[in-house]
C-alpha positions as CSV (number, residue, x, y, z in Angstrom):
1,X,2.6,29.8,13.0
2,X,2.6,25.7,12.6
3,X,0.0,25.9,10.7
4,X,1.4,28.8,8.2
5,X,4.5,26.7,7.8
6,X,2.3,22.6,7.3
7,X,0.4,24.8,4.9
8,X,3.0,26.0,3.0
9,X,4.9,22.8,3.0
10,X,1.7,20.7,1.8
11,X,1.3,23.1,-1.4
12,X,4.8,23.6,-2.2
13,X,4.8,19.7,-2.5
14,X,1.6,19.8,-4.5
15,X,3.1,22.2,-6.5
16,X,6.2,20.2,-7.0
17,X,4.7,16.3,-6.9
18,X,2.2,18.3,-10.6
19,X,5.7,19.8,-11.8
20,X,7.6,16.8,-11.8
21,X,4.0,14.5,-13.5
22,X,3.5,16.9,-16.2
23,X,7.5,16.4,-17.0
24,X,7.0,12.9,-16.9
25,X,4.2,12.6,-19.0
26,X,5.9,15.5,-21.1
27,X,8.6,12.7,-21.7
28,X,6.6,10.0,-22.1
29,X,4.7,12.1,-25.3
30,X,8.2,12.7,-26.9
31,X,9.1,9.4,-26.5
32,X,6.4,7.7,-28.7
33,X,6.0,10.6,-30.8
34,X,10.3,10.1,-31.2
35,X,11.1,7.8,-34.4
36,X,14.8,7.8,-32.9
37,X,17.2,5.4,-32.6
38,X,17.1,2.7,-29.8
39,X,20.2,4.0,-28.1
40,X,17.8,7.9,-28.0
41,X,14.8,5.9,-26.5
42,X,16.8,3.8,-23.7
43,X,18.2,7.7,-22.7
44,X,14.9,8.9,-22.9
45,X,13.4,5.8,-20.9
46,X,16.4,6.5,-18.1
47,X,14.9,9.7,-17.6
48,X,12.1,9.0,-17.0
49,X,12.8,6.1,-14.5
50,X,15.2,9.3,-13.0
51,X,12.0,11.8,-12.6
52,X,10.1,8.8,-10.9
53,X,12.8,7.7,-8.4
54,X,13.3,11.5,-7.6
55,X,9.0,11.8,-7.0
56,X,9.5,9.0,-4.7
57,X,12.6,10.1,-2.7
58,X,10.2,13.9,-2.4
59,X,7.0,11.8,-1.1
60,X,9.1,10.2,1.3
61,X,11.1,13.6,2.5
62,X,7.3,15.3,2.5
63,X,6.0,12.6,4.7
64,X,8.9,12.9,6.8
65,X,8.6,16.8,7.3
66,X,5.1,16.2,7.6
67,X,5.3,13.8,10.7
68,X,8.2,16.2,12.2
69,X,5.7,18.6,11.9
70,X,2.8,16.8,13.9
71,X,5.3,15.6,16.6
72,X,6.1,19.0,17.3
73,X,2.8,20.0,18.0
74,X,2.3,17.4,20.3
């Protein structure tokens, strides 16, 4: 049953960790291809420093679920 749930945990963050890249990178392309104003890129560039931040904060609570996982077995 552990190993159902560490399974499901490690693909759901794959899953989410490729969801939140192709975002970014789907941000990153509309910001260069984007012939806005200044004020329109720094928004766009505050997204995208958002979207990172939150990809950190989700590596840190996976790693966290993961070792709560692999004390518990112990």
């Amino acid at each position: 049953m552990n190993s159902v749930i560490i399974v499901a945990i490690v693909f759901g963050s794959i899953v989410t960790i490729a969801g939140l890249l192709c975002g970014t990178v789907l941000v990153i392309v509309r910001m260069r291809k984007s012939s806005s104003s200044s004020a329109g890129s720094a928004d766009e560039a505050r997204m995208v420093q958002e979207l990172y931040r939150g990809l950190e904060r989700m590596e840190q609570r996976v790693e966290a679920l993961e070792t709560i996982l692999m004390d518990k077995e112990k």
